[in-house]
PDB file with one MODEL, atoms N, CA, C and O in Angstrom:
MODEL        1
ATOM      1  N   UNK A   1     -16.746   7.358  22.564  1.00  0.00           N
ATOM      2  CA  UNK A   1     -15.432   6.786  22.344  1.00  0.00           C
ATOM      3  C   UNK A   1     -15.316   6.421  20.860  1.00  0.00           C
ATOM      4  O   UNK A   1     -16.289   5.852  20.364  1.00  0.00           O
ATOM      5  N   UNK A   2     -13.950   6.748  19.867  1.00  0.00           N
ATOM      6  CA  UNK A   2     -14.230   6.518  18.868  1.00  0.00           C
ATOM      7  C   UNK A   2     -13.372   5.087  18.868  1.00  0.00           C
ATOM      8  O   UNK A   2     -12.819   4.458  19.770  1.00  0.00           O
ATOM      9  N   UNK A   3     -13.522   4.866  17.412  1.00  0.00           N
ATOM     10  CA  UNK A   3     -13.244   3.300  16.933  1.00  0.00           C
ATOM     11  C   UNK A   3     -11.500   3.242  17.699  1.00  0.00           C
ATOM     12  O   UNK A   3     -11.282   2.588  18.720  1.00  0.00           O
ATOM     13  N   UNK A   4     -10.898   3.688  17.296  1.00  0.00           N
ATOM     14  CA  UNK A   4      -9.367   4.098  17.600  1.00  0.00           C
ATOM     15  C   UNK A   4      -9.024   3.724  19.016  1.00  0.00           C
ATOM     16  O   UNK A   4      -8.220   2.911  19.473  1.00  0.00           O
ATOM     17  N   UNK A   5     -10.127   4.812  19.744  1.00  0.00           N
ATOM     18  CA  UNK A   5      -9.768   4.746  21.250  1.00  0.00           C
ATOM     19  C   UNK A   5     -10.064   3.529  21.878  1.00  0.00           C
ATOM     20  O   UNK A   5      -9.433   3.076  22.833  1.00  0.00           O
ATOM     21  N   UNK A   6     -11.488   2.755  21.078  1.00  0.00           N
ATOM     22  CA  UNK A   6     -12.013   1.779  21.941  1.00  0.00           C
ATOM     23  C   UNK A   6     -11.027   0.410  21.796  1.00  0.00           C
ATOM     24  O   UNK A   6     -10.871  -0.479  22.634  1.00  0.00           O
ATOM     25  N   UNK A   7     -10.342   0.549  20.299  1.00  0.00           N
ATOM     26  CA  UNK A   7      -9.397  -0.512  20.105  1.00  0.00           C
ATOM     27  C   UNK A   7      -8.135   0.179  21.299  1.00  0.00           C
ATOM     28  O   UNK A   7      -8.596  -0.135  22.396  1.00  0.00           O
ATOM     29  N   UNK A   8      -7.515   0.538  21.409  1.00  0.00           N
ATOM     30  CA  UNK A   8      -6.625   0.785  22.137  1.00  0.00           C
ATOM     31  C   UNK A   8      -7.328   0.654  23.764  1.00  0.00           C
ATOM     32  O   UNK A   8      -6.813  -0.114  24.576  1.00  0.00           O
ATOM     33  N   UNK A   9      -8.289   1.313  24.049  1.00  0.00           N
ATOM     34  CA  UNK A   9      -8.891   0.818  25.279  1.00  0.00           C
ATOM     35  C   UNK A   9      -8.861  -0.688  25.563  1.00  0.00           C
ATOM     36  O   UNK A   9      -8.859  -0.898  26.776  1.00  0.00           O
ATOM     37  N   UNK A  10      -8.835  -1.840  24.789  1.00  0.00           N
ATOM     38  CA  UNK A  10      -9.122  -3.282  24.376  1.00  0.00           C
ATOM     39  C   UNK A  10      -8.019  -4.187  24.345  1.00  0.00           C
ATOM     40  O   UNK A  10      -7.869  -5.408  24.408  1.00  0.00           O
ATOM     41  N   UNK A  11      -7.050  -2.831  24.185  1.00  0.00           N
ATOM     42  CA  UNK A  11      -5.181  -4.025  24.358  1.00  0.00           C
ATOM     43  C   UNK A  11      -4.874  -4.533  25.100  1.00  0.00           C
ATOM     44  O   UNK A  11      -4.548  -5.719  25.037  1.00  0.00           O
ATOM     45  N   UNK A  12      -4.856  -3.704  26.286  1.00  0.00           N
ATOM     46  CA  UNK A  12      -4.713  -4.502  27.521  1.00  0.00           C
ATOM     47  C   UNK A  12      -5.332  -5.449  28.450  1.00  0.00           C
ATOM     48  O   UNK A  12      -4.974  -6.214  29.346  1.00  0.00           O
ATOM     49  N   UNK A  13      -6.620  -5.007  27.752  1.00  0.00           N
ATOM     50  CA  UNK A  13      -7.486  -6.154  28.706  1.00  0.00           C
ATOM     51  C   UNK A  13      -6.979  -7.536  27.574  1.00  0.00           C
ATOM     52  O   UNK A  13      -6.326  -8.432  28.109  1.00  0.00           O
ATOM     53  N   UNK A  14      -7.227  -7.644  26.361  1.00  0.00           N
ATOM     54  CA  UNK A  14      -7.030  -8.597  25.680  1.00  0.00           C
ATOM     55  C   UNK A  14      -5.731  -9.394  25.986  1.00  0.00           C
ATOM     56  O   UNK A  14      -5.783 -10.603  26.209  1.00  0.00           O
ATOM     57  N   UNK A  15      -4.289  -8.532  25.993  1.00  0.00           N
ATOM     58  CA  UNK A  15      -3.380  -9.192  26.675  1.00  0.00           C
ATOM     59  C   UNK A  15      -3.164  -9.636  27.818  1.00  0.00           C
ATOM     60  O   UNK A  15      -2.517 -10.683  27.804  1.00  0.00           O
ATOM     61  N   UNK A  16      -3.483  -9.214  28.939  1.00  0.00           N
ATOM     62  CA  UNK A  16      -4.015  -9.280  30.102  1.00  0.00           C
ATOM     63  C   UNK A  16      -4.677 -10.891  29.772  1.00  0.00           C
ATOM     64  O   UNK A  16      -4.039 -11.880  30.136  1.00  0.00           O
ATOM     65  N   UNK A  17      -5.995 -11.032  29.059  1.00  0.00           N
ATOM     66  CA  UNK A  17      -6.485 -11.764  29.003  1.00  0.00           C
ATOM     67  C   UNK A  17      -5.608 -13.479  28.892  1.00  0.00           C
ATOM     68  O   UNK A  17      -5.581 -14.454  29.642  1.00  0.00           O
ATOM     69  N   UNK A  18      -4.997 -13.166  27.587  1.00  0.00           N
ATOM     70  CA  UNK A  18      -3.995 -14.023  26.878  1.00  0.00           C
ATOM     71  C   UNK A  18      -3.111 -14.378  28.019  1.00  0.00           C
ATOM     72  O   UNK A  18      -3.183 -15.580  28.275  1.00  0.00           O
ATOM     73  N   UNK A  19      -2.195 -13.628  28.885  1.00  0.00           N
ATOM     74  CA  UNK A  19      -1.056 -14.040  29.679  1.00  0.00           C
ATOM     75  C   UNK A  19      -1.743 -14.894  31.199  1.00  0.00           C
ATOM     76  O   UNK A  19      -1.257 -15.817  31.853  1.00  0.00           O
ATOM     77  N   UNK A  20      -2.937 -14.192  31.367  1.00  0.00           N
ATOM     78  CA  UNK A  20      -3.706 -14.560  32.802  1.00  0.00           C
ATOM     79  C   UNK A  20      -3.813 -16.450  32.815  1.00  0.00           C
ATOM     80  O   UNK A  20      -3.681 -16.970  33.923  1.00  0.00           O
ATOM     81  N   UNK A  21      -3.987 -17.154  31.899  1.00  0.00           N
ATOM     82  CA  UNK A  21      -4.237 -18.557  31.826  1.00  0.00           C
ATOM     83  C   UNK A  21      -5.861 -18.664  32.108  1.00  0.00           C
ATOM     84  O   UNK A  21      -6.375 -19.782  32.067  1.00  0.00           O
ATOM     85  N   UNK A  22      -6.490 -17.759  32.331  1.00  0.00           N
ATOM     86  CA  UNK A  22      -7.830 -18.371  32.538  1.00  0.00           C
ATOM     87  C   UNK A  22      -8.720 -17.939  31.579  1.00  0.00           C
ATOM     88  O   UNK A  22      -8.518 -17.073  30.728  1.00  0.00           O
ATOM     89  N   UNK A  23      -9.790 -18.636  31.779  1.00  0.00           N
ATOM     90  CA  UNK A  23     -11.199 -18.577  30.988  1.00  0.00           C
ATOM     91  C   UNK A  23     -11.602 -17.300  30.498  1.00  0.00           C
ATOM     92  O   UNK A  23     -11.519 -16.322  31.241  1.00  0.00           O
ATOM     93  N   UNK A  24     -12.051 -17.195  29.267  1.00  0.00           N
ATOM     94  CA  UNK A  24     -12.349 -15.804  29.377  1.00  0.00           C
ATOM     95  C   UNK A  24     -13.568 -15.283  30.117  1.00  0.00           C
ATOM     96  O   UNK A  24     -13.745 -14.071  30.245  1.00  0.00           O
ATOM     97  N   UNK A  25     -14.154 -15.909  30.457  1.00  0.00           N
ATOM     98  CA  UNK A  25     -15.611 -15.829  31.847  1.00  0.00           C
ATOM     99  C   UNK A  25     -14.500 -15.597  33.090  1.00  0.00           C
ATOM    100  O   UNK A  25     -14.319 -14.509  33.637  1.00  0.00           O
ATOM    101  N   UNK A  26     -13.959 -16.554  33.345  1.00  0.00           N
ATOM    102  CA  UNK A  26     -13.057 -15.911  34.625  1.00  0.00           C
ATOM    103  C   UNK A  26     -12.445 -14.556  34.570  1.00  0.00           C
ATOM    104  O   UNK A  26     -12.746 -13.589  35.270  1.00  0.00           O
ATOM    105  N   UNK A  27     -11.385 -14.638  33.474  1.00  0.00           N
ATOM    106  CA  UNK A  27     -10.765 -13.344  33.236  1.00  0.00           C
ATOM    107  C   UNK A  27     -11.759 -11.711  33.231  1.00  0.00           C
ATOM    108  O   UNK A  27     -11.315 -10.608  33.548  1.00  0.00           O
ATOM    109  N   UNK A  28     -13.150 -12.031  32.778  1.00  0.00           N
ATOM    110  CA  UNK A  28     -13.673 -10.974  31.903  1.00  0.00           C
ATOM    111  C   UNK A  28     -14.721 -10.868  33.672  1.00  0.00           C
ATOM    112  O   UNK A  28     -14.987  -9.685  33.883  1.00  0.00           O
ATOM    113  N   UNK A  29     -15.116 -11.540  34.484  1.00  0.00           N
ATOM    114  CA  UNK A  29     -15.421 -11.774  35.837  1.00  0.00           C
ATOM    115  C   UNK A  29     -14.798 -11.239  36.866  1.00  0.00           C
ATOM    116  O   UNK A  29     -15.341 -10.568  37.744  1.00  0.00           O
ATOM    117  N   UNK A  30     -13.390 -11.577  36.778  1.00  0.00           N
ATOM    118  CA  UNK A  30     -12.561 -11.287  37.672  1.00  0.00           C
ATOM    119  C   UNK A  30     -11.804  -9.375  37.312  1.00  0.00           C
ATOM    120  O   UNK A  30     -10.934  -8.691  37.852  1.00  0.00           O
ATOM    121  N   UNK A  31     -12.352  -9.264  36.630  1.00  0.00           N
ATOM    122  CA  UNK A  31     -12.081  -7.606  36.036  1.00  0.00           C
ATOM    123  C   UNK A  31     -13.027  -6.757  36.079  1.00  0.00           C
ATOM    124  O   UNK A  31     -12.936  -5.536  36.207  1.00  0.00           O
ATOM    125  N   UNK A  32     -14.030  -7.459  35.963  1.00  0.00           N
ATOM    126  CA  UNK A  32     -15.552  -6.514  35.339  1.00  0.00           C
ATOM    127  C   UNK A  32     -15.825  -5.754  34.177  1.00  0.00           C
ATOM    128  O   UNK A  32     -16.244  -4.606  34.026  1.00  0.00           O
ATOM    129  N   UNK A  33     -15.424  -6.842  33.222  1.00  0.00           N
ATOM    130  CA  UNK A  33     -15.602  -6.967  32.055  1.00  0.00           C
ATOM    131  C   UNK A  33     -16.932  -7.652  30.941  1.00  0.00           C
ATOM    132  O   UNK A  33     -17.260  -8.837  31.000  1.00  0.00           O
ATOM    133  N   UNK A  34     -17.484  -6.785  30.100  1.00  0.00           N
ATOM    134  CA  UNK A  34     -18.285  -7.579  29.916  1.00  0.00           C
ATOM    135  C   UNK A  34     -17.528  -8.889  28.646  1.00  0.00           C
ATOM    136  O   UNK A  34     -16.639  -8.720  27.812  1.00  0.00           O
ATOM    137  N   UNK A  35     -18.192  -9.918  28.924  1.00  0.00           N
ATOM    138  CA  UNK A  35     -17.565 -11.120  28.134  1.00  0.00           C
ATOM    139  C   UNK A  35     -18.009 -11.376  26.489  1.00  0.00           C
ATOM    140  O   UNK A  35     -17.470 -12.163  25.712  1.00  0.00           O
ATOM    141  N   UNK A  36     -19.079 -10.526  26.235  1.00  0.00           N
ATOM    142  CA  UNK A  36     -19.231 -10.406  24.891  1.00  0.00           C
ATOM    143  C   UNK A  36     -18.594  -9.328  24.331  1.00  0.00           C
ATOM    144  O   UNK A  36     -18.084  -9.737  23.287  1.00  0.00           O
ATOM    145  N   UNK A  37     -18.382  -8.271  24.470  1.00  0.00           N
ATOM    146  CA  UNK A  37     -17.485  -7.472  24.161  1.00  0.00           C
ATOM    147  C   UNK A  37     -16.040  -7.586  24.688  1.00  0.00           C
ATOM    148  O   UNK A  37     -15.265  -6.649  24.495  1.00  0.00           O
ATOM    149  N   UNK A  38     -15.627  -8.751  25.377  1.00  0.00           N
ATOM    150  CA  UNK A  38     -14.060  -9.128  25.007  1.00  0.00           C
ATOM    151  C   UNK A  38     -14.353 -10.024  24.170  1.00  0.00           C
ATOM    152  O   UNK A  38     -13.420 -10.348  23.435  1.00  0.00           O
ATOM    153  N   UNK A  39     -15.451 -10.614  23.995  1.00  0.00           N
ATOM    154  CA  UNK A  39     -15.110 -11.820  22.597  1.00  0.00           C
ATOM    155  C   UNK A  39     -14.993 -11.083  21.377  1.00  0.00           C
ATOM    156  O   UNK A  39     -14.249 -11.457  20.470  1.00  0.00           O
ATOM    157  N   UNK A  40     -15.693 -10.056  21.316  1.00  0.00           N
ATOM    158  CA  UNK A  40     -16.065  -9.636  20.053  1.00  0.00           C
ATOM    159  C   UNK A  40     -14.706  -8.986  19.649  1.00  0.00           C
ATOM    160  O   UNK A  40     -14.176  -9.190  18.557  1.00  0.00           O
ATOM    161  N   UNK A  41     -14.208  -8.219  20.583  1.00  0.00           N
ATOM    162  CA  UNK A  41     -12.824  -7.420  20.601  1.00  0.00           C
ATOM    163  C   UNK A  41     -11.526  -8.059  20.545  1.00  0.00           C
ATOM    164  O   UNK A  41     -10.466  -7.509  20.248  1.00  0.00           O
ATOM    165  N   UNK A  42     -11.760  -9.638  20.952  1.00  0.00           N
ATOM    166  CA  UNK A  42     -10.582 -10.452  20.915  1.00  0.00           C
ATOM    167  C   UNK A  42     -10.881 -10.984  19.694  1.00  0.00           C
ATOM    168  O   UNK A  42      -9.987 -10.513  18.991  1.00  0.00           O
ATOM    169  N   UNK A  43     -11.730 -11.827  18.820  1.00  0.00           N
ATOM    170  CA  UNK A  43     -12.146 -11.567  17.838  1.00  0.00           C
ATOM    171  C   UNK A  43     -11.924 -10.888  16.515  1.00  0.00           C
ATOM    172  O   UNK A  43     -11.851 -11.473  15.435  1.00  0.00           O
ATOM    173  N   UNK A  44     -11.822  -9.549  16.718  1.00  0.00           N
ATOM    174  CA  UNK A  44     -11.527  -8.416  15.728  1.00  0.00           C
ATOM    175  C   UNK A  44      -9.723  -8.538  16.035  1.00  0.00           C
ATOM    176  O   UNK A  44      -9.156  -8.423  14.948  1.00  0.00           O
ATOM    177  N   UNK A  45      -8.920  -8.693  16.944  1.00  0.00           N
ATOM    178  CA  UNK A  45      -8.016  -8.224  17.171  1.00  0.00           C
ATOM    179  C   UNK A  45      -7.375 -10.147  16.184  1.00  0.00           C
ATOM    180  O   UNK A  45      -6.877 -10.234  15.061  1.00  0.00           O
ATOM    181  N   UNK A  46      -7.554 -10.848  16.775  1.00  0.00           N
ATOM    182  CA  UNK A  46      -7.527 -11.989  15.750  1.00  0.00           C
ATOM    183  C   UNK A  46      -7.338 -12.079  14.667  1.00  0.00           C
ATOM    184  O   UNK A  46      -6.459 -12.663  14.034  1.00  0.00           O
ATOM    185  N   UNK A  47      -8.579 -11.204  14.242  1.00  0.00           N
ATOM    186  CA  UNK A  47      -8.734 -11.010  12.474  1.00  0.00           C
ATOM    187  C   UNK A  47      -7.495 -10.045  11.915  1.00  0.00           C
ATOM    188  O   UNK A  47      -6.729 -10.248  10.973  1.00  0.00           O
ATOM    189  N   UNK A  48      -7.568  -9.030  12.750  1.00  0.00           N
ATOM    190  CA  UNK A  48      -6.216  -8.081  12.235  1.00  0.00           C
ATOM    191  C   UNK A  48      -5.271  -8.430  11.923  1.00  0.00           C
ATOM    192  O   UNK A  48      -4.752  -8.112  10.853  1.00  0.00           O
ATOM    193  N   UNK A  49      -4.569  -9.495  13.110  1.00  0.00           N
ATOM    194  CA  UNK A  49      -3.543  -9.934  12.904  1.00  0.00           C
ATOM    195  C   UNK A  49      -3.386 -11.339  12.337  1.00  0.00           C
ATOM    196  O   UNK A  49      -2.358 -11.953  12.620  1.00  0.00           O
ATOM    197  N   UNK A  50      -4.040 -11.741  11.788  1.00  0.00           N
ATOM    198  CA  UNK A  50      -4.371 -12.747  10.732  1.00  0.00           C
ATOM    199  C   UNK A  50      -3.761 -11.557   9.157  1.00  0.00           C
ATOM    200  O   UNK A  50      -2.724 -11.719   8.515  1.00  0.00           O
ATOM    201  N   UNK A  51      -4.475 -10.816   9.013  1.00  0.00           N
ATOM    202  CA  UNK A  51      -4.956  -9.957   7.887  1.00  0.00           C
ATOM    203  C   UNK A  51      -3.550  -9.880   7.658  1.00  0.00           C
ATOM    204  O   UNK A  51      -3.032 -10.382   6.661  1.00  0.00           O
ATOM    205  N   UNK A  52      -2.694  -9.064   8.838  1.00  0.00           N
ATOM    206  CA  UNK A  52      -1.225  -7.839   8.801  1.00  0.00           C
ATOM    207  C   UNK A  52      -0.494  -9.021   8.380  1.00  0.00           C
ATOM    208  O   UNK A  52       0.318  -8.964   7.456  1.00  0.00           O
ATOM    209  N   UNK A  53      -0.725  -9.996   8.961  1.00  0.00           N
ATOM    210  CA  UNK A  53       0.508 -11.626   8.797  1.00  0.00           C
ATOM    211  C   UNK A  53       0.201 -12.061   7.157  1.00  0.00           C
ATOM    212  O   UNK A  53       1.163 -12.686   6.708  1.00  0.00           O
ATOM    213  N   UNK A  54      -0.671 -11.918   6.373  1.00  0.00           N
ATOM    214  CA  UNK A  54      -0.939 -12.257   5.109  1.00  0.00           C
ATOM    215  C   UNK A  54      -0.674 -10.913   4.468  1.00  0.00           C
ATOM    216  O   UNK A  54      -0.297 -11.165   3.324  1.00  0.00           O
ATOM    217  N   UNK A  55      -0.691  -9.623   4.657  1.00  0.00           N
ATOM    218  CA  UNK A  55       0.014  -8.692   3.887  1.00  0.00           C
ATOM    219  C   UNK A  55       1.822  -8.475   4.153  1.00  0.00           C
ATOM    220  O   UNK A  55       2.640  -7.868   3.462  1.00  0.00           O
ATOM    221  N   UNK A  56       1.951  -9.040   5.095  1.00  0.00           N
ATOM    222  CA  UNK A  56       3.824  -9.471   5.124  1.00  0.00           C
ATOM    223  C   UNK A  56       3.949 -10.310   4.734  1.00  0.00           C
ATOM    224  O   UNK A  56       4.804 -10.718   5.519  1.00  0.00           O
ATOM    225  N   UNK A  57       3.740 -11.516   3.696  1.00  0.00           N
ATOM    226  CA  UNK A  57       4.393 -12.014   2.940  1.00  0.00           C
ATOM    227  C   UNK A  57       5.547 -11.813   2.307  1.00  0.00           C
ATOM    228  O   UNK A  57       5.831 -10.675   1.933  1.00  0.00           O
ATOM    229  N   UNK A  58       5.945 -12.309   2.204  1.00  0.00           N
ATOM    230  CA  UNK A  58       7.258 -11.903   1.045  1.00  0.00           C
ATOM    231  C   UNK A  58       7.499 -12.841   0.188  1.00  0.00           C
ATOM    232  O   UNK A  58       7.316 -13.947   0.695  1.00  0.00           O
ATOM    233  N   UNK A  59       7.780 -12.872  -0.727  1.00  0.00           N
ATOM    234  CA  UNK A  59       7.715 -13.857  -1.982  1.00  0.00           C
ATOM    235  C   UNK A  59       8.945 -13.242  -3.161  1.00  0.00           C
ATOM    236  O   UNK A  59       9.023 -12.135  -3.694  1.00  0.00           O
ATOM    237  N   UNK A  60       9.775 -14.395  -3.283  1.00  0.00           N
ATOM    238  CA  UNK A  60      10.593 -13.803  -4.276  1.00  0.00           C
ATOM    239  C   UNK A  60       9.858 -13.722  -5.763  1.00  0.00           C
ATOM    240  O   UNK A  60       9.070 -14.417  -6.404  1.00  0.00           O
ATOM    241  N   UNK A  61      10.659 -12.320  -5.960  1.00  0.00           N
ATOM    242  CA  UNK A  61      10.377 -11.532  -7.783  1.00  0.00           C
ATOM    243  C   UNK A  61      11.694 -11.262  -8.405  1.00  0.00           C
ATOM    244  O   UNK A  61      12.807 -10.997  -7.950  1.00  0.00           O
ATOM    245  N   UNK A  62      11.093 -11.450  -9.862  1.00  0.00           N
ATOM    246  CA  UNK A  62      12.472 -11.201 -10.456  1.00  0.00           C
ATOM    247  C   UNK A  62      11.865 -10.383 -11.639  1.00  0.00           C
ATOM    248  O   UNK A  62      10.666 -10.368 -11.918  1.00  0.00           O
ATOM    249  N   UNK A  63      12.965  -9.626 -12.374  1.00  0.00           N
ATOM    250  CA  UNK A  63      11.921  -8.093 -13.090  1.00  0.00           C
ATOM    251  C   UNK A  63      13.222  -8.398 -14.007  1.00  0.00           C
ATOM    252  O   UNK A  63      14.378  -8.653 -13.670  1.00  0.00           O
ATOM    253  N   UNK A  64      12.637  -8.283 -15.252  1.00  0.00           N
ATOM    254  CA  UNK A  64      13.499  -8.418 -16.589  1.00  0.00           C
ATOM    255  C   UNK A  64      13.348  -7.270 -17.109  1.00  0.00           C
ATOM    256  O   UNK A  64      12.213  -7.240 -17.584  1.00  0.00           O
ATOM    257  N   UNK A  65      14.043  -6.003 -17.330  1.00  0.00           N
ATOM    258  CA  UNK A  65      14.187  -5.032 -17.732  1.00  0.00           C
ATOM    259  C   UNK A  65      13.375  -4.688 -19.529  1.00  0.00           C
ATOM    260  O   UNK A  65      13.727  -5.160 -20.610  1.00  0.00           O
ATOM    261  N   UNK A  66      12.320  -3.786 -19.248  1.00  0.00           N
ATOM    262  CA  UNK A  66      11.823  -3.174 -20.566  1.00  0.00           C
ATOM    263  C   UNK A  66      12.372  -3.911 -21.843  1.00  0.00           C
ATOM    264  O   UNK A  66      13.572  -3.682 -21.992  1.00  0.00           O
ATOM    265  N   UNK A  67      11.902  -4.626 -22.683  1.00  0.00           N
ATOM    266  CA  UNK A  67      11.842  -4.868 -23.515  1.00  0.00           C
ATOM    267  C   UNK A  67      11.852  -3.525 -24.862  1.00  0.00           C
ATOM    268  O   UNK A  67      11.938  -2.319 -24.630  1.00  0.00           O
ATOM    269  N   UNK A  68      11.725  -4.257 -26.426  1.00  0.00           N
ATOM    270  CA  UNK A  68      11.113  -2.592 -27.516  1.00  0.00           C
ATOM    271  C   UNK A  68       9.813  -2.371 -26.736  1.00  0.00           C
ATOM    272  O   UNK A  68       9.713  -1.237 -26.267  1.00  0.00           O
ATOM    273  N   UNK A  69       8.784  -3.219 -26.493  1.00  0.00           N
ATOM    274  CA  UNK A  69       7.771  -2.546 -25.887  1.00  0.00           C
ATOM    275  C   UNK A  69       7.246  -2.050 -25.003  1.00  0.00           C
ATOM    276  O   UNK A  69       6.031  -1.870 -24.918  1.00  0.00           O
ATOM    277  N   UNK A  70       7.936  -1.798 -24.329  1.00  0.00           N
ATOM    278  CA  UNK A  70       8.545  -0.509 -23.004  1.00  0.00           C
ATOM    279  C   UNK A  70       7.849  -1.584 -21.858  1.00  0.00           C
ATOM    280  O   UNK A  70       7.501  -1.130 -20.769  1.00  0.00           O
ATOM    281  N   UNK A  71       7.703  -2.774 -22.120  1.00  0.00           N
ATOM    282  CA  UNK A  71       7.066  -3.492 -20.684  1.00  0.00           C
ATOM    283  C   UNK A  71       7.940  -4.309 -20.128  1.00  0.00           C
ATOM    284  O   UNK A  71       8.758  -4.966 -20.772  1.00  0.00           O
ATOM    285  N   UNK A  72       7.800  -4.319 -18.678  1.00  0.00           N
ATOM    286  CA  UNK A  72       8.544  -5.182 -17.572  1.00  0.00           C
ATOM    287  C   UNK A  72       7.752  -6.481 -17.505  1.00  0.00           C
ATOM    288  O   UNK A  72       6.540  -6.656 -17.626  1.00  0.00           O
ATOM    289  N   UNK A  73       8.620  -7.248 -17.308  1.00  0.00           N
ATOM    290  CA  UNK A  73       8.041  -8.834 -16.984  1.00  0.00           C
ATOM    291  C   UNK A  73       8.585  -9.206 -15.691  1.00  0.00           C
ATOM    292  O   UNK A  73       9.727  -9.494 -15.334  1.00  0.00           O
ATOM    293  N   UNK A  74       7.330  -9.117 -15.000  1.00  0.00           N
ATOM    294  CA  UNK A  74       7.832  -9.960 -13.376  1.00  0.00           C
ATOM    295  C   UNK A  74       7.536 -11.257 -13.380  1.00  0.00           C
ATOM    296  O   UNK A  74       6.470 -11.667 -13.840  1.00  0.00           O
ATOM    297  N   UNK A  75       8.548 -12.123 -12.813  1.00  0.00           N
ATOM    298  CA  UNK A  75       8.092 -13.246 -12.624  1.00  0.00           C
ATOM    299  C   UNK A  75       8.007 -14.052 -11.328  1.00  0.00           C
ATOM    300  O   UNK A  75       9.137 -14.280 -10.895  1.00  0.00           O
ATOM    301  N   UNK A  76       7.009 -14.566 -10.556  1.00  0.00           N
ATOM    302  CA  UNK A  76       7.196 -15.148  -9.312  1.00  0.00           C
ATOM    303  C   UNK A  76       6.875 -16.665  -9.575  1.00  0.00           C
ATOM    304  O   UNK A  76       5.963 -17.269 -10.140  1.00  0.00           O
ATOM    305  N   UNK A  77       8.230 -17.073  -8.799  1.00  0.00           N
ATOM    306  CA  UNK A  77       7.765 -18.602  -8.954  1.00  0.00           C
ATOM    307  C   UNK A  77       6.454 -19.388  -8.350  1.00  0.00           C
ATOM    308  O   UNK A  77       5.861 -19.527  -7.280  1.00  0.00           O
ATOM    309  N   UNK A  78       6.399 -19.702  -9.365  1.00  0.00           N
ATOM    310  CA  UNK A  78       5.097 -20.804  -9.026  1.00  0.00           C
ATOM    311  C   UNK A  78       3.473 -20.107  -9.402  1.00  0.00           C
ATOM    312  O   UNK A  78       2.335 -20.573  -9.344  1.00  0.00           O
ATOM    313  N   UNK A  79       4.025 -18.790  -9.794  1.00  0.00           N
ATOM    314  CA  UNK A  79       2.102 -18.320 -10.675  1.00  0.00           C
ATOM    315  C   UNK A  79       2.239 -17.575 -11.754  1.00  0.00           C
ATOM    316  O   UNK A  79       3.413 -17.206 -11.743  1.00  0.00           O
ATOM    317  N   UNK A  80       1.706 -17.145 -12.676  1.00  0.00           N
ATOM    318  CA  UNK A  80       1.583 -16.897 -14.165  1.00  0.00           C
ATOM    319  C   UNK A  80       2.253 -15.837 -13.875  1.00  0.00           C
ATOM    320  O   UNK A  80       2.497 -15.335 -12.778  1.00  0.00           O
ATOM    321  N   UNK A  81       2.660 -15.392 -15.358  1.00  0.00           N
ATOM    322  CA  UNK A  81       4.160 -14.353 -15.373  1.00  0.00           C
ATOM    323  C   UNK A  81       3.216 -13.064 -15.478  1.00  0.00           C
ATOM    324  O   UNK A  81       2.104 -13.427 -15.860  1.00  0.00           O
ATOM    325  N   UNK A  82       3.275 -11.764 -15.281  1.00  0.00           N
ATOM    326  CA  UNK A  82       2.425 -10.582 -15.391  1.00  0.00           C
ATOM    327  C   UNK A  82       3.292  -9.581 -16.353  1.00  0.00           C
ATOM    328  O   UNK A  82       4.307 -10.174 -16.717  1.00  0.00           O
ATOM    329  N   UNK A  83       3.222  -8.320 -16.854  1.00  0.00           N
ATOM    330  CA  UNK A  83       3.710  -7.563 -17.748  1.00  0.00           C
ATOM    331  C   UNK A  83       2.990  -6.327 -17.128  1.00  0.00           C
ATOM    332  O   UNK A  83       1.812  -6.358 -16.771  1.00  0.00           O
ATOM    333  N   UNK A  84       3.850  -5.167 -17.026  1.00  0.00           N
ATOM    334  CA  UNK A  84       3.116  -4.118 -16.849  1.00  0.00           C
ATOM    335  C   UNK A  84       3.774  -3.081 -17.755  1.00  0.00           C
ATOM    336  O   UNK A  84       4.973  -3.281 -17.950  1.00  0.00           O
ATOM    337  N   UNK A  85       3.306  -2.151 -18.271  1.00  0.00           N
ATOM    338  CA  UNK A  85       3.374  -0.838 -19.296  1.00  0.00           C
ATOM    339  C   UNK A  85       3.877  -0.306 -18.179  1.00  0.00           C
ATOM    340  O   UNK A  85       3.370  -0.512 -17.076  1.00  0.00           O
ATOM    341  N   UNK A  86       5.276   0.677 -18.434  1.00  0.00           N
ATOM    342  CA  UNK A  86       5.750   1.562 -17.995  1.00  0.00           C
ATOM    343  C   UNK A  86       5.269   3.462 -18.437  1.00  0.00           C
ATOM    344  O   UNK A  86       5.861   4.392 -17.889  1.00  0.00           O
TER     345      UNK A  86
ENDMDL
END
């Protein structure tokens, strides 16, 4: 089974898990599941969506058009101003 399949194999039990209200020993018991590999898999699935929720940020920018020295100045409030060469 590759990485891909085994995460997708892992959705449903994990949600499953989440909506059921019980333990994950009950849940992972009452399925025939092993309980270290739903921790580990609930776990990883955690981290992902930790990760995806910190790359959707959004943060306002504001871009001051090329200067003579062909560079843009972005500025976001509240951290040091950056310049990039076009």
């Amino acid at each position: 089974m590759t990485k891909r399949q085994a995460r997708e194999y892992w959705e449903r039990p994990l949600e499953g898990g989440r909506e059921s209200g019980l333990t994950q020993v009950a849940y992972c018991t009452s399925h025939g599941l092993h309980i270290k590999s739903f921790s580990r898999w609930r776990s990883k699935a955690k981290e992902a969506a930790q990760a995806g929720n910190a790359l959707l940020t959004l943060i306002p920018l504001s871009v001051t058009a090329p200067g003579r020295t062909g560079q843009y100045r972005f500025t976001v409030p509240g951290r040091e101003n950056r310049t990039s060469k076009r």
